[in-house]
Steps between C-alpha positions, in 0.01 A plus 500: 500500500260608225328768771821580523575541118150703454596777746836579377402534151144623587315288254144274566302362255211663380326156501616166611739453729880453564662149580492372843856422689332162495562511117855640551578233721371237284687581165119593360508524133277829537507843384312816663161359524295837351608802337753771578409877488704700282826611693737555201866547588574493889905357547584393184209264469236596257184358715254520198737200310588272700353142712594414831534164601612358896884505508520177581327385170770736280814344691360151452314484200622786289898601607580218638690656797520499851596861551337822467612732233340809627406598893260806534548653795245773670624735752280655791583858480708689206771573802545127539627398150843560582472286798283284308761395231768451775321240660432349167866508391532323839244225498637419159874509582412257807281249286792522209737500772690770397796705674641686247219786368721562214398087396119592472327266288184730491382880480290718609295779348272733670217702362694817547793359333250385179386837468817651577666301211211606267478847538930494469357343125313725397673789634712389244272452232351858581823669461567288172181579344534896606858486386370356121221788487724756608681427195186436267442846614771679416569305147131624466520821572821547280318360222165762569729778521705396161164425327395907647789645373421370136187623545614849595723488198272389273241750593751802502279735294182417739688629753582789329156560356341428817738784644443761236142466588511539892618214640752519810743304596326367789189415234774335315669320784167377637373376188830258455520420872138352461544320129797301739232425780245364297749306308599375776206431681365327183783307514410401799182369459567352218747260729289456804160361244823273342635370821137443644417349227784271498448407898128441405562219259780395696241421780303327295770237391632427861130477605323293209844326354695431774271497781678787731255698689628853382238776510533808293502842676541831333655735771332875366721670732820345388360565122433891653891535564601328224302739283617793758885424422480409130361873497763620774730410266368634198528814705889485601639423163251732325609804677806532261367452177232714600782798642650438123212575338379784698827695493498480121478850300200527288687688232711206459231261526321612215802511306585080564465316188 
């Protein structure tokens, strides 16, 4: 039984030893005699936080039941699962006796199935998330291109200065088009140091205050795109405040009080 327990779940202790089926059998009030490596999350169980004691012991001395909850199950080959949970669904209807499948007093739930219903989560939570930044972005990128098109109307007569001196309207429309990226990308930065920042002490409190083992990673390549976007974006909206000011007459420019 414990064997049995160890090679599904792949896990021997560093030192010590696990209980015997002697202890099983003998409601032993015993725990796993040693120390587990660290395993973290493998099948909902968190290995690192947790004690295990002889099932016998938990139904006697701890549930008070007769019953098992839970029944982990491991199949030979990845081909046999299907065939697998058949035969369990009819070991269990016989012992529960049964007839009608539809009058199941228990469920099943595969590996495949776990994952299957996880990913279907955060498939969801992906296209959530990407459907709130697509529309940070373009609230953002309205408000660069409003705050550009003061900007080109408040410096009229540089414009026009700048023209009467040489200046093309490419010169014109490139020096706009990059005042938007750096914005922008400023912008930027100035949101990804925030939002590490905030994770960072975040960390700290699950870790020291409430005693949740939460590491803090800073991803440099998801801080890269960010940073690539925020300036992507700058770019887009830029383009027609930038047009505006390039097109403008330098005659006329001068002239704007």
């Amino acid at each position: 039984m414990t064997r049995l327990f160890s090679e599904i779940y792949n896990i021997y202790p560093e030192k010590g030893r696990i209980f015997s089926d002697d202890e099983v059998k003998s409601y032993a009030d015993v725990v796993i005699i040693g120390i587990l490596p660290k395993k973290g999350q493998s099948s909902f169980i968190n290995f690192d936080e947790v004690a295990f004691i002889p099932y016998t012991t938990g139904q006697q001395y701890v549930f008070g039941i007769k019953h098992f909850n839970r029944i982990v199950v491991e199949a030979d080959t990845e081909s046999a699962v299907a065939q697998t949970v058949e035969d369990v669904k009819v070991t269990l209807r016989n012992s529960h006796n049964i007839d009608n499948p539809d009058k199941d007093d228990f469920f099943i739930e595969t590996q495949a199935e776990a994952v299957q219903m996880v990913s279907t989560i955060t498939n969801v939570l992906t296209l959530f998330l990407a459907a709130v930044a697509a529309i940070s972005l373009l609230v953002g990128g309205i408000g660069i291109m409003n705050i550009m098109l003061v900007s080109v109307t408040e410096r009229t007569r540089e414009i026009g200065l700048r023209k009467a001196l040489g200046a093309t309207e490419k010169d014109i429309l490139v020096q706009f088009l990059l005042e938007s990226v750096i914005l922008t990308a400023v912008g930027g930065a100035i949101g990804i140091a925030l939002g590490a920042s905030l994770s960072f002490l975040i960390s700290i409190v699950l870790s020291n205050v409430l005693a949740v083992n939460w590491a803090f990673t800073f991803p440099v390549g998801a801080a890269a795109l960010g940073l690539g976007v925020a300036a992507f974006v700058g770019l887009v909206f830029g383009i027609y405040p930038a047009r505006q000011a390039s097109k403008k007459s330098p005659i006329e420019a001068l002239r704007y009080e």
